[in-house]
Backbone atoms as SQL, in Angstrom:
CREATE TABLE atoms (id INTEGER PRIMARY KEY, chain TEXT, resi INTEGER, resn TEXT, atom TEXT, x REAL, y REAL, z REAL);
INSERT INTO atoms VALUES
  (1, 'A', 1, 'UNK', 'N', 0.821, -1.193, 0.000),
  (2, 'A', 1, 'UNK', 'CA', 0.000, 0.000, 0.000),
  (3, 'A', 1, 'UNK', 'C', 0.862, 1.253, 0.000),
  (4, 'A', 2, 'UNK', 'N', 0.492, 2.010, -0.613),
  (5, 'A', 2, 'UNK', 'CA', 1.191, 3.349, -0.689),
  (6, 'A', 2, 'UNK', 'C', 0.525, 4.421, 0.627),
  (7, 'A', 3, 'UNK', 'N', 1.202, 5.196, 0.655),
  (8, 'A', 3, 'UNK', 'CA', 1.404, 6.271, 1.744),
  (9, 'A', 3, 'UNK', 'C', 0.443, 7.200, 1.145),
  (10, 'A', 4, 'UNK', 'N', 0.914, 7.605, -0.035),
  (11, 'A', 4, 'UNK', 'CA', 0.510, 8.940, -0.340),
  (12, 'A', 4, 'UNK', 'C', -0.429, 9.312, -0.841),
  (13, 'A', 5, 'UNK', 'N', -0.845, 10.780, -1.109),
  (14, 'A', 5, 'UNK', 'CA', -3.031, 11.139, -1.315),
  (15, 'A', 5, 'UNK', 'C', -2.595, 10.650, -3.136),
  (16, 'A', 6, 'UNK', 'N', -4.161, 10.496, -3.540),
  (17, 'A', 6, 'UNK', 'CA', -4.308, 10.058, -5.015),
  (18, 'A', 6, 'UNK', 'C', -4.491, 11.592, -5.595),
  (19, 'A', 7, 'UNK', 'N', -3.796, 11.821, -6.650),
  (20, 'A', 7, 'UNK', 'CA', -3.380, 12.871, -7.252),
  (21, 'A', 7, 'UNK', 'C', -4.844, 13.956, -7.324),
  (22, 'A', 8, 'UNK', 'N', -6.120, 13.257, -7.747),
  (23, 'A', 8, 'UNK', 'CA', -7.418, 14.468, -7.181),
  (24, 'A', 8, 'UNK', 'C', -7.449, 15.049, -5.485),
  (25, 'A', 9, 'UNK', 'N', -7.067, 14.371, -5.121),
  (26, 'A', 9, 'UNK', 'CA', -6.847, 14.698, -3.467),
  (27, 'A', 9, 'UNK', 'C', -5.987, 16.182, -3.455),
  (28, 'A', 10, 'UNK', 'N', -4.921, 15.439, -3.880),
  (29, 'A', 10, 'UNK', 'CA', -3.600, 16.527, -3.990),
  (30, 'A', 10, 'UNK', 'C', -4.430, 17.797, -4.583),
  (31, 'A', 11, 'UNK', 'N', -4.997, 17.917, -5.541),
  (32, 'A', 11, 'UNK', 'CA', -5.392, 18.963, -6.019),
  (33, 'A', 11, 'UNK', 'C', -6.615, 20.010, -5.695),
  (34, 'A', 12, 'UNK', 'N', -7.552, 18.673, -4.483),
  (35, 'A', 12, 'UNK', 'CA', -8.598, 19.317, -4.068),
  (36, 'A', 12, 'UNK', 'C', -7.944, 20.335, -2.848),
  (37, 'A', 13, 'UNK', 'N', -7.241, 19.652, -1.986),
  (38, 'A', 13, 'UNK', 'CA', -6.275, 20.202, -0.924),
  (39, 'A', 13, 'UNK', 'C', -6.381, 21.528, -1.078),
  (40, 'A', 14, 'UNK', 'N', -5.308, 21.707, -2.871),
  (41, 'A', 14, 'UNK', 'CA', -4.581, 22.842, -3.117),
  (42, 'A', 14, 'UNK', 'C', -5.331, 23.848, -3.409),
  (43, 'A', 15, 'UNK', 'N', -6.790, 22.993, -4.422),
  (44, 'A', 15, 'UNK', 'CA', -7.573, 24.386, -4.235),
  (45, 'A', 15, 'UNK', 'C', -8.436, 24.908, -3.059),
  (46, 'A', 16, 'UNK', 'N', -8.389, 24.038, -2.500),
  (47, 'A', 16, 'UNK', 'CA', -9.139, 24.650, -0.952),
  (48, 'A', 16, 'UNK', 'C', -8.566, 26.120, -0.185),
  (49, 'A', 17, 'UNK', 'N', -6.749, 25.223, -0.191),
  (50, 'A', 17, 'UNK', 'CA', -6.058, 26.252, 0.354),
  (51, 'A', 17, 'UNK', 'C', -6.073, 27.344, -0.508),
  (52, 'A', 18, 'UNK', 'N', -5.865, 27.442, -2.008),
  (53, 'A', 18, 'UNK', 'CA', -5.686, 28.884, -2.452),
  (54, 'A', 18, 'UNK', 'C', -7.301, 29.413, -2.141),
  (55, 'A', 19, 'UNK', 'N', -8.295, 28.938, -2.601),
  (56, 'A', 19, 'UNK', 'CA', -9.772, 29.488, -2.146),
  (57, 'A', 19, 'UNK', 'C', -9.998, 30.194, -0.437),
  (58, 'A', 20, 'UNK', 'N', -8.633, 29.736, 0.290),
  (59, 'A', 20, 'UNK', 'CA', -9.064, 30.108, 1.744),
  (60, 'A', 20, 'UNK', 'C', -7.873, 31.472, 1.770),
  (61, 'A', 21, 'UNK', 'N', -7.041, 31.183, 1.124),
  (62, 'A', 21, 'UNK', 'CA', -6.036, 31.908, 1.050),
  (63, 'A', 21, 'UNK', 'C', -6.915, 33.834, 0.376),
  (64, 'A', 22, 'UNK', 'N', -7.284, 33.309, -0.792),
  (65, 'A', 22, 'UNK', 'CA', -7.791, 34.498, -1.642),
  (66, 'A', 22, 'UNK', 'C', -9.116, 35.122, -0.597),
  (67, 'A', 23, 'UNK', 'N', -9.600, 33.954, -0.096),
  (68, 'A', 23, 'UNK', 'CA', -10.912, 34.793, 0.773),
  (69, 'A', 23, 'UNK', 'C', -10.383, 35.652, 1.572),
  (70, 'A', 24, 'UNK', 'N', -9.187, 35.332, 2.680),
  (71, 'A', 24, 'UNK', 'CA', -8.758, 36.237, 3.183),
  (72, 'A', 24, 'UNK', 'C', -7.996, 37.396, 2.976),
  (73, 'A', 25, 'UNK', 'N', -7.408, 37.266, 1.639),
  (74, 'A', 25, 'UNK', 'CA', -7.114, 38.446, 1.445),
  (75, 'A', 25, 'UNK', 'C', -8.065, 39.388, 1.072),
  (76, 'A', 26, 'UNK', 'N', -9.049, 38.931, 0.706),
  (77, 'A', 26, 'UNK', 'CA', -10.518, 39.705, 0.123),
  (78, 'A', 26, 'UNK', 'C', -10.617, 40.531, 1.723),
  (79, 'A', 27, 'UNK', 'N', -10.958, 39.610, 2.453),
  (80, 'A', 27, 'UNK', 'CA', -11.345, 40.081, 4.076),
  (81, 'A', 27, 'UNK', 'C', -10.267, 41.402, 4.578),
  (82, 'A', 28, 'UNK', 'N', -8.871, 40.772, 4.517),
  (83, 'A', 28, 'UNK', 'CA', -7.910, 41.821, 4.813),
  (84, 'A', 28, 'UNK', 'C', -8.108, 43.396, 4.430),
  (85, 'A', 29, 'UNK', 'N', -8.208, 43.033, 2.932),
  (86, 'A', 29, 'UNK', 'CA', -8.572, 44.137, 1.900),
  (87, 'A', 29, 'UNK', 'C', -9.520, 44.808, 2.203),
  (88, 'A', 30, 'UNK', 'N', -10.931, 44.276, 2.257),
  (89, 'A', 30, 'UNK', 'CA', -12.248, 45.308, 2.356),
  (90, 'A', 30, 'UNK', 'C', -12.645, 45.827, 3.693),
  (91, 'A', 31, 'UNK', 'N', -12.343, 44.920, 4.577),
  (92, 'A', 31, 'UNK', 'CA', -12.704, 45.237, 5.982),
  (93, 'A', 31, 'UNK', 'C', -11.741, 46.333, 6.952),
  (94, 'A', 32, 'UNK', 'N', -12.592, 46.971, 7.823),
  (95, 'A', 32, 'UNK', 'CA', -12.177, 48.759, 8.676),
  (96, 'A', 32, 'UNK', 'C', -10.827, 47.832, 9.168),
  (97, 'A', 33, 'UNK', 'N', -10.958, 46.833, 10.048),
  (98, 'A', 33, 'UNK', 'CA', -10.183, 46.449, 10.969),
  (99, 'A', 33, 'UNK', 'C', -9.190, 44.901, 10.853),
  (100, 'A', 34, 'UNK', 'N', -10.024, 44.322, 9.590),
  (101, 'A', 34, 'UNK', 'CA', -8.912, 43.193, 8.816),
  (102, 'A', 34, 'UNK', 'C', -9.027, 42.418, 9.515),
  (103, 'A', 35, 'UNK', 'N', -7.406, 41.391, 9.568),
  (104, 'A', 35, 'UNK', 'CA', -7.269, 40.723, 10.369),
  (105, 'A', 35, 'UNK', 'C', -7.977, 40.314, 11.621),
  (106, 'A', 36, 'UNK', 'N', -8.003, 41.404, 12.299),
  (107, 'A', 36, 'UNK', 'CA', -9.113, 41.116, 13.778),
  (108, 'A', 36, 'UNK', 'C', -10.390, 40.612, 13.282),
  (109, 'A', 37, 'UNK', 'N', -11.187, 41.431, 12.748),
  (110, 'A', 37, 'UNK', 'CA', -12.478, 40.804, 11.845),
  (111, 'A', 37, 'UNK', 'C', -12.498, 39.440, 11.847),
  (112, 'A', 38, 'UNK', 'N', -11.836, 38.993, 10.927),
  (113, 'A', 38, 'UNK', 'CA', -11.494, 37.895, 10.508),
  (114, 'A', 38, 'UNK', 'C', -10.952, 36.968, 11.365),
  (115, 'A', 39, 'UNK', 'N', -10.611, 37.367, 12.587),
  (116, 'A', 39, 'UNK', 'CA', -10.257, 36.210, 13.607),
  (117, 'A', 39, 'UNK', 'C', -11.398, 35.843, 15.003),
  (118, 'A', 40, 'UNK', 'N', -12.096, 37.557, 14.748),
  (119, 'A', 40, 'UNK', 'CA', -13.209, 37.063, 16.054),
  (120, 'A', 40, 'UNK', 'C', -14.572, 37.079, 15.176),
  (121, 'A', 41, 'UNK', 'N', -14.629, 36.362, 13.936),
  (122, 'A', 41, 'UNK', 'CA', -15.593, 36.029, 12.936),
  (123, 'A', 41, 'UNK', 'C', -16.721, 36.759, 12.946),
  (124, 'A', 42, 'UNK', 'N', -16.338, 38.087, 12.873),
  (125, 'A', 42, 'UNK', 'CA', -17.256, 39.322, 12.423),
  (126, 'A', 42, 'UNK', 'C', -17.534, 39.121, 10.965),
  (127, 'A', 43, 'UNK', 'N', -16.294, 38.997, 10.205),
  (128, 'A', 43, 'UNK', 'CA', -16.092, 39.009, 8.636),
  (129, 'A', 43, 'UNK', 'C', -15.887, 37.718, 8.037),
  (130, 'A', 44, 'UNK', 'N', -16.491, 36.919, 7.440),
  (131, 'A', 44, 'UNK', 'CA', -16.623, 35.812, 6.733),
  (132, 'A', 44, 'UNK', 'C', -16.213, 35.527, 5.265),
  (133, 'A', 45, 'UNK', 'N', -15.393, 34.733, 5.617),
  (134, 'A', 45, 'UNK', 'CA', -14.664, 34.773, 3.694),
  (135, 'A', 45, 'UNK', 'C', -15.027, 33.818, 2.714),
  (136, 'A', 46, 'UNK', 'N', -16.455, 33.271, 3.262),
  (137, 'A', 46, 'UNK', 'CA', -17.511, 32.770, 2.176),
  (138, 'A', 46, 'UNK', 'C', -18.279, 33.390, 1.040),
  (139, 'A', 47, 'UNK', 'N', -18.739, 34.352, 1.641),
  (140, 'A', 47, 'UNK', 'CA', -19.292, 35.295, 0.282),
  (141, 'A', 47, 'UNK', 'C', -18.214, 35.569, -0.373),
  (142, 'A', 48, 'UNK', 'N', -17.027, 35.680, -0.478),
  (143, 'A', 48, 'UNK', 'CA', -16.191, 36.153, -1.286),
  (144, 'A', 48, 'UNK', 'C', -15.612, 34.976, -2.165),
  (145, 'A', 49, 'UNK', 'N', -15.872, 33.726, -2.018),
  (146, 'A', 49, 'UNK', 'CA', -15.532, 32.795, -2.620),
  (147, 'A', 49, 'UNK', 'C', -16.678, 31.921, -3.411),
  (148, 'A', 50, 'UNK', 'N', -17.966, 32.101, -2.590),
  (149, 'A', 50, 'UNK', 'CA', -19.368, 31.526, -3.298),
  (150, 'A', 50, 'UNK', 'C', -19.564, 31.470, -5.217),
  (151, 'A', 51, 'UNK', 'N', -18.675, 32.259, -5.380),
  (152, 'A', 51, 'UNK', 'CA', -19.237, 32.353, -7.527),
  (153, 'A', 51, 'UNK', 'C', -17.975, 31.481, -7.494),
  (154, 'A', 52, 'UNK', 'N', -16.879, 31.455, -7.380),
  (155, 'A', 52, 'UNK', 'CA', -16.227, 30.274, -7.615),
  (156, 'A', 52, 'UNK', 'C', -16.314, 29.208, -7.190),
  (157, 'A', 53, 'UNK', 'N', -17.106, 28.880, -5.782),
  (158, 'A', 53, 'UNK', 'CA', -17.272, 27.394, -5.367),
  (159, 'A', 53, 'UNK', 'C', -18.686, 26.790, -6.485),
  (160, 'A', 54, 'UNK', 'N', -19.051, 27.901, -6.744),
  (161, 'A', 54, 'UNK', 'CA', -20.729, 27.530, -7.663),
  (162, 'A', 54, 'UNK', 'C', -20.236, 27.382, -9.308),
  (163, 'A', 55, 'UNK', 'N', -19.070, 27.833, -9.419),
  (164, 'A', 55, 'UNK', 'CA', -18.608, 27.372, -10.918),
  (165, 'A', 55, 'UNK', 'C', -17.587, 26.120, -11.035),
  (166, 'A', 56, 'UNK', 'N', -17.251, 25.633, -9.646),
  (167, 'A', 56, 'UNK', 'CA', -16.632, 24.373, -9.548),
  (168, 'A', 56, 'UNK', 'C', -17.387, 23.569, -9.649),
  (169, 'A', 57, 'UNK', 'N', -18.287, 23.797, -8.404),
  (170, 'A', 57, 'UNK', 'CA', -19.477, 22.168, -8.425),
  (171, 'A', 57, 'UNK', 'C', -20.427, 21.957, -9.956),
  (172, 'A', 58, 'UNK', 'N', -20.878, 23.442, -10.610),
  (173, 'A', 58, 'UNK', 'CA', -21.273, 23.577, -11.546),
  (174, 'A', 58, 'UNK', 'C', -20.947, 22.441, -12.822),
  (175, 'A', 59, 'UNK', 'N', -19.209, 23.017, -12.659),
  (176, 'A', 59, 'UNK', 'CA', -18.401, 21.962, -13.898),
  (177, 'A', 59, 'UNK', 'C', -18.373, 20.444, -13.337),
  (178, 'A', 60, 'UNK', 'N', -18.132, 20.555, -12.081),
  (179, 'A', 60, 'UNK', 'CA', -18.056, 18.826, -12.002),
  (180, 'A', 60, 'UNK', 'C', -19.094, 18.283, -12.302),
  (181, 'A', 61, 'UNK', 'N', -20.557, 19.135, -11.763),
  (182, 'A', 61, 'UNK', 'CA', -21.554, 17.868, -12.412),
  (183, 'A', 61, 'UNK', 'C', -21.872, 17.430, -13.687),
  (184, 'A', 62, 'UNK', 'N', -21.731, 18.836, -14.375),
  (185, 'A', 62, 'UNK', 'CA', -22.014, 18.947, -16.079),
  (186, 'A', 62, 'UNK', 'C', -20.700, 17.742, -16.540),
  (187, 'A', 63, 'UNK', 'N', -19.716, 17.855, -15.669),
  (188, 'A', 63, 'UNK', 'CA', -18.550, 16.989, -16.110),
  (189, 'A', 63, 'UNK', 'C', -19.134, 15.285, -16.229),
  (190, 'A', 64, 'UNK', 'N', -19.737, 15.230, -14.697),
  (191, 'A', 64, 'UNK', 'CA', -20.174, 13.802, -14.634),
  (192, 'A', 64, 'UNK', 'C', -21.126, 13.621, -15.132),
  (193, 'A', 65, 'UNK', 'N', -22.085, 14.059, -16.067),
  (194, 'A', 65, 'UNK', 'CA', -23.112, 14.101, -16.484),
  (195, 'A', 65, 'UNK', 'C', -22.613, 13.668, -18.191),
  (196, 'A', 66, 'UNK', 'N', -21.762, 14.476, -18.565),
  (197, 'A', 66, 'UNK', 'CA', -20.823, 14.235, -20.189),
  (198, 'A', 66, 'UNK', 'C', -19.988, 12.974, -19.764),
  (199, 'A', 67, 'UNK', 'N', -19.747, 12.095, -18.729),
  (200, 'A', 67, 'UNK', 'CA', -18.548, 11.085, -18.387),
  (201, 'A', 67, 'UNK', 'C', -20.129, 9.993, -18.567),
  (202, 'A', 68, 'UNK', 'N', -21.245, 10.446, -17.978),
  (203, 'A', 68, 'UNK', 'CA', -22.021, 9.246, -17.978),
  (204, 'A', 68, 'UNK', 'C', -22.618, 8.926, -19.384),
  (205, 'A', 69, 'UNK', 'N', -22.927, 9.644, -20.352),
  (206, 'A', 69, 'UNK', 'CA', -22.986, 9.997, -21.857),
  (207, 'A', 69, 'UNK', 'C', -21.647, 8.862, -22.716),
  (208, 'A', 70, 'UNK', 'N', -20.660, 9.307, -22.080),
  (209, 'A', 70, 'UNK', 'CA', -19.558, 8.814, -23.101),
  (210, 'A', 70, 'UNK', 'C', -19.152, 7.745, -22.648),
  (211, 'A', 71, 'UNK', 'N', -19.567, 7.033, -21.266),
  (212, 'A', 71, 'UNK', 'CA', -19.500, 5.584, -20.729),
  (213, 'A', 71, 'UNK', 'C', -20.455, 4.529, -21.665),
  (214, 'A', 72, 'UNK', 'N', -21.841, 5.471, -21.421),
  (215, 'A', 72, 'UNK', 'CA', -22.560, 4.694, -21.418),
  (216, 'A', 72, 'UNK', 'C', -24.184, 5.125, -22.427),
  (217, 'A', 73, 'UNK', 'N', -23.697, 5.177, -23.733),
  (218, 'A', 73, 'UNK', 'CA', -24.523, 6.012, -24.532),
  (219, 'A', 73, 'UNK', 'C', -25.994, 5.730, -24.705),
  (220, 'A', 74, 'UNK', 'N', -26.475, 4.874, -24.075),
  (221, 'A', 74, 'UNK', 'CA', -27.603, 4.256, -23.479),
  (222, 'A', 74, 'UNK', 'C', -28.464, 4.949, -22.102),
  (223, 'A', 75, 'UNK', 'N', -26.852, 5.981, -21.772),
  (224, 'A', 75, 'UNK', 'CA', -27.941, 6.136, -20.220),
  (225, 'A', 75, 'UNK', 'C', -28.126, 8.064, -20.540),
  (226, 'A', 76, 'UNK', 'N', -28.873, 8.071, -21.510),
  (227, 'A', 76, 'UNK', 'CA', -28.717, 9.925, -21.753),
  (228, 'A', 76, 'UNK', 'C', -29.764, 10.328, -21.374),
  (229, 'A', 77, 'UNK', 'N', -30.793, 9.328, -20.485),
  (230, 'A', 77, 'UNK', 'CA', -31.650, 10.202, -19.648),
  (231, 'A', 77, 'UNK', 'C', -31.303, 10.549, -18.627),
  (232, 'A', 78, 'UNK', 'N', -30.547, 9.329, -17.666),
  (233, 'A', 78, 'UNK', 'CA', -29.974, 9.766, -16.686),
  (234, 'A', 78, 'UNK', 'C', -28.902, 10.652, -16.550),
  (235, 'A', 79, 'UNK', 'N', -28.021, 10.900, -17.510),
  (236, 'A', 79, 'UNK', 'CA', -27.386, 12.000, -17.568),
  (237, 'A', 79, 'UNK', 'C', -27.769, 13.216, -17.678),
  (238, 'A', 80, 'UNK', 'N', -29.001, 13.311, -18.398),
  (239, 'A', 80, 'UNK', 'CA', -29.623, 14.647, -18.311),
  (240, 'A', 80, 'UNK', 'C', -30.239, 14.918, -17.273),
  (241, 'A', 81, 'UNK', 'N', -30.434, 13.864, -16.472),
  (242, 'A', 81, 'UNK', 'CA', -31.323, 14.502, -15.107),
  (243, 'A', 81, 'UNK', 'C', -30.061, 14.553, -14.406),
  (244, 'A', 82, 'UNK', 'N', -28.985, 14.054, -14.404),
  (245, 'A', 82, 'UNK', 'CA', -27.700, 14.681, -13.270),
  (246, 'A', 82, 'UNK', 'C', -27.489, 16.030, -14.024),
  (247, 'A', 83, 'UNK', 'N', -27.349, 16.218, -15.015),
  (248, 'A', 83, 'UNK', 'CA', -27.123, 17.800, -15.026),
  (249, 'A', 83, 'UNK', 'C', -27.945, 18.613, -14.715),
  (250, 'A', 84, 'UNK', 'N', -28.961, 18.330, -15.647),
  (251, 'A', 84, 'UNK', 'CA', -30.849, 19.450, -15.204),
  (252, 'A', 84, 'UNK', 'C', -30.841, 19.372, -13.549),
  (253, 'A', 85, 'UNK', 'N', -31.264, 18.541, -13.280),
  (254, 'A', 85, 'UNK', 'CA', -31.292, 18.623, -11.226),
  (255, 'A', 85, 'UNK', 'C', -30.227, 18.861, -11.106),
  (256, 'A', 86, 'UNK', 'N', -29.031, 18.261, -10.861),
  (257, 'A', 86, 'UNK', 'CA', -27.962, 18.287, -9.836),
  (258, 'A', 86, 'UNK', 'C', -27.134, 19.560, -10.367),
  (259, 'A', 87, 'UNK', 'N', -27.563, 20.649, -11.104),
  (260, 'A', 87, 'UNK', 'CA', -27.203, 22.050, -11.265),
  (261, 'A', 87, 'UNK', 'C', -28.209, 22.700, -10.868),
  (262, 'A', 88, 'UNK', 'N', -29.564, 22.398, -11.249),
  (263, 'A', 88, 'UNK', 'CA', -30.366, 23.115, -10.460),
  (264, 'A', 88, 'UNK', 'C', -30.352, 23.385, -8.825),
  (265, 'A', 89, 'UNK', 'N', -30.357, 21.624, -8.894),
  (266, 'A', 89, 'UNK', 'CA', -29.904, 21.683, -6.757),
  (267, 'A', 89, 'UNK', 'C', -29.030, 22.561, -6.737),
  (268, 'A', 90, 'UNK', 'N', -27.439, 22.918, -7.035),
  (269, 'A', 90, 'UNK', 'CA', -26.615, 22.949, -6.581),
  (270, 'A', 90, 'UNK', 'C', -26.358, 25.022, -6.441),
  (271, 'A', 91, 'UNK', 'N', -27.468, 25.314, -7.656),
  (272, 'A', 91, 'UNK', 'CA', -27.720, 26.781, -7.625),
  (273, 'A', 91, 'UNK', 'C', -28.408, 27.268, -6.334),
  (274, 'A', 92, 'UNK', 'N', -29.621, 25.960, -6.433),
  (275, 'A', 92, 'UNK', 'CA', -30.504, 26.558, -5.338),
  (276, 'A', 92, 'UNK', 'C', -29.579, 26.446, -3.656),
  (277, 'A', 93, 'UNK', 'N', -28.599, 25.071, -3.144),
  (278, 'A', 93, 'UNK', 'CA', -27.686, 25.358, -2.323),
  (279, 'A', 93, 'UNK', 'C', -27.095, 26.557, -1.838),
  (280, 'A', 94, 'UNK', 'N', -26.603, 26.710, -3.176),
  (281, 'A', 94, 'UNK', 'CA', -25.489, 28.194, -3.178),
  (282, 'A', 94, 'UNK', 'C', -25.977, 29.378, -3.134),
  (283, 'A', 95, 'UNK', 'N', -27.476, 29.486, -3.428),
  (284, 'A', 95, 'UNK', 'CA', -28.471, 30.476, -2.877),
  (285, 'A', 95, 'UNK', 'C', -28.744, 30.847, -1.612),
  (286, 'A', 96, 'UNK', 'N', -29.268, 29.558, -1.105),
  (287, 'A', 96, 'UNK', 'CA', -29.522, 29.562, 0.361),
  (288, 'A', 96, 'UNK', 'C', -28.161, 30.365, 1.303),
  (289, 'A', 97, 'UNK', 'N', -27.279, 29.677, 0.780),
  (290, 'A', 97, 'UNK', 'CA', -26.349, 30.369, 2.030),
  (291, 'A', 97, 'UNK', 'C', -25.600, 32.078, 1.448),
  (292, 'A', 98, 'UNK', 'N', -25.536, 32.258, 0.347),
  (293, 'A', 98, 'UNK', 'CA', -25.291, 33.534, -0.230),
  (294, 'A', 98, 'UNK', 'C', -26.332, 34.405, 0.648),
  (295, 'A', 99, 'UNK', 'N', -27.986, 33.889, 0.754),
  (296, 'A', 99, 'UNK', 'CA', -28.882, 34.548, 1.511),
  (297, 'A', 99, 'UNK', 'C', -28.279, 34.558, 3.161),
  (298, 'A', 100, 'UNK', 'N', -28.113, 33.606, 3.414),
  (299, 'A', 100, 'UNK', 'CA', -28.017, 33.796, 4.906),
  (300, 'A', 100, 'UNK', 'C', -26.879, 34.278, 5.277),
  (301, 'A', 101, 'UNK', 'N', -26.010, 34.492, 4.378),
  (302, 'A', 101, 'UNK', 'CA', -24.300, 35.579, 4.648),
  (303, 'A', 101, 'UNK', 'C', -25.251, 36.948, 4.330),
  (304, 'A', 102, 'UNK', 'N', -25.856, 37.020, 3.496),
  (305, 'A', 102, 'UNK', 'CA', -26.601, 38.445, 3.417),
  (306, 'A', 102, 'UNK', 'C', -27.205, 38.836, 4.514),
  (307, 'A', 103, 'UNK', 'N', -27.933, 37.780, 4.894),
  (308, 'A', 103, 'UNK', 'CA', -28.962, 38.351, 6.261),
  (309, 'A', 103, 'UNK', 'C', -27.954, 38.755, 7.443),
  (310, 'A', 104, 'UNK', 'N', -27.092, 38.043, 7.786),
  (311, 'A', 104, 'UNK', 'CA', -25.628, 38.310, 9.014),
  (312, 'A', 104, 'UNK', 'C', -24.925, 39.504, 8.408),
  (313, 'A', 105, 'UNK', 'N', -24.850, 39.995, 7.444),
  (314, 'A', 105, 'UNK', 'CA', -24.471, 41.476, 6.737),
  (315, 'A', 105, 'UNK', 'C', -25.256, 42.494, 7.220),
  (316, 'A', 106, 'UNK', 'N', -26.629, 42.554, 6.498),
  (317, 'A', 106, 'UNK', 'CA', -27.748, 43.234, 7.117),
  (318, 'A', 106, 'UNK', 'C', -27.758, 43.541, 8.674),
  (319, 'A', 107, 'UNK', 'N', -28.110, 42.443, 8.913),
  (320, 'A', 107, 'UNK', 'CA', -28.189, 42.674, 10.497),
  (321, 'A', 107, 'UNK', 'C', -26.752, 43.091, 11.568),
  (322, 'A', 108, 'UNK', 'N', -25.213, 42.776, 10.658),
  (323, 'A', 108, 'UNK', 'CA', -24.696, 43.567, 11.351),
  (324, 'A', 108, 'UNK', 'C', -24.260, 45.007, 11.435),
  (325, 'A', 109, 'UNK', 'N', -25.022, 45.743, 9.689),
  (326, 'A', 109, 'UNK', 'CA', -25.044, 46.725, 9.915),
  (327, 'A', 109, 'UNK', 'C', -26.441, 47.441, 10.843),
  (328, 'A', 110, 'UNK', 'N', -27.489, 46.678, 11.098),
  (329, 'A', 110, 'UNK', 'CA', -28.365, 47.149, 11.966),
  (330, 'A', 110, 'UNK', 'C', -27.430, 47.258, 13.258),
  (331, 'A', 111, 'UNK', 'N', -26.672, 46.585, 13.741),
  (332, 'A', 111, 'UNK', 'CA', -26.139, 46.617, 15.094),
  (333, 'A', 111, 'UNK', 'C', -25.131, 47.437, 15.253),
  (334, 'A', 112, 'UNK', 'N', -24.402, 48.143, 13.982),
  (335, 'A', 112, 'UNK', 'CA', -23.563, 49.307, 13.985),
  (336, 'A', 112, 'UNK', 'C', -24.351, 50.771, 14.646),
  (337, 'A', 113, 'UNK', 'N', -25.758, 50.928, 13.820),
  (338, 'A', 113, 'UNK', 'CA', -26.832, 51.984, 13.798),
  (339, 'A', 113, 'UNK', 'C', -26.972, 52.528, 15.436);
């Protein structure tokens, strides 16, 4: 048995870290007080990454959806319902919480007032 991660691993890792990396500099950047923000989780570096996590999952499904097509040219209903739903789901997901980083926005500028 080998030790080491399987090369998608390696790469999910890496984009995690640059995605956590870039959020915070977003945070650093826009926010009065930066760093602090960002450590006593006033400022959240999800909204700043949400259109790219929604154009990742986006491509992977459309991906697995064209992999189930070219496996298996027999199954192009079920491939069309992994793309049609499982992009639809995955918009409506990335909605929900885009909303509820909005609502914790809102309301913490009510608590500035």
């Amino acid at each position: 048995m080998s030790d080491s991660l399987p090369p998608l691993a390696v790469i999910g890792i890496a984009v995690a870290a640059l995605l956590f990396v870039a959020g915070l500099i977003v945070i650093i950047v826009a926010s009065d007080s930066g760093l602090r923000d960002f450590i006593e989780f006033r400022a959240f570096i999800t909204p700043a990454i949400m259109t790219i996590v929604w154009v990742l999952g986006a491509a992977l499904i459309t991906l697995v959806a064209v992999l189930t097509v070219v496996n298996d040219t027999s199954s192009l209903l079920p491939a069309l319902l992994y793309f049609l739903v499982g992009n639809l789901g995955w918009r409506v997901f990335v909605e929900v919480l885009v909303v509820v980083f909005s609502i914790h926005d809102s309301l913490r500028k009510i608590e500035k007032k």
